[in-house]
N, C-alpha and C positions, 0 to 999 in steps of 0.2 A: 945102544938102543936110544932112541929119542926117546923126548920125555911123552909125547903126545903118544906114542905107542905106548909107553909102558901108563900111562894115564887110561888108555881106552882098556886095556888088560883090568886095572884094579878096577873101572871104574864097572865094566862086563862080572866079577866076578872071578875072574881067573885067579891062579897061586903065582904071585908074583913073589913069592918067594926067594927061588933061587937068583934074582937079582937082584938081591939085599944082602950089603954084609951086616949083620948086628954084634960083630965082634966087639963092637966100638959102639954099640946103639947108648943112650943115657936118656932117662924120664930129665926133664928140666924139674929142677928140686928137691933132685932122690938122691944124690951126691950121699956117700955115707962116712960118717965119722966117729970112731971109737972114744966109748967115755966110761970110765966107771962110775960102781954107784955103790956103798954099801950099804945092805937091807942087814935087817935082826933076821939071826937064826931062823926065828920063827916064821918071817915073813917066807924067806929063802923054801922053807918047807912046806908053807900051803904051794909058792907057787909049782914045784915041783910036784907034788899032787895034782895038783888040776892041768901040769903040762902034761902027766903018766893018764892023767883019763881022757884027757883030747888027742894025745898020740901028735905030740908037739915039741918045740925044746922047752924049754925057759927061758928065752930070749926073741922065741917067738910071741910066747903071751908078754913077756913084757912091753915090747913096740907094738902088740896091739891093743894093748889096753890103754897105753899109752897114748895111742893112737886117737880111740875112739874117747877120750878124755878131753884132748886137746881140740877136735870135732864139736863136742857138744861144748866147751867153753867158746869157741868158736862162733857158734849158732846161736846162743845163747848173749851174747854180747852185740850179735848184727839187727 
């Protein structure tokens, strides 16, 4: 397919889907890399609590807290 067709497709609205592979897709700066961290017991146990009532892991709240941490130092520095 040209590009100009499959251009008028997305640009119509069509499911241009099926001519995308995304097996291989990557966000630019989402690359991921394994690190550990050790937290006190204690800590270990709120977060596990608060992943059991959000229906989460713990390594979900962790990158998003972390997340929205690193966000407001972020905005807060600009």
């Amino acid at each position: 397919m040209k590009a100009e067709k499959f251009d008028k497709m997305f640009d119509e609205g069509q499911d241009i889907s099926e001519f995308l592979d995304i097996s291989k897709a990557q966000r630019p700066g989402e690359k991921q890399k394994h690190v550990n961290v050790d937290f006190p017991v204690w800590m270990i146990q709120s977060l596990d609590r608060e992943a059991r009532r959000l229906g989460v892991t713990r390594q979900s709240i962790n990158k998003v807290w972390i997340a929205e941490r690193l966000k407001e130092n972020q905005a807060s520095s600009s």
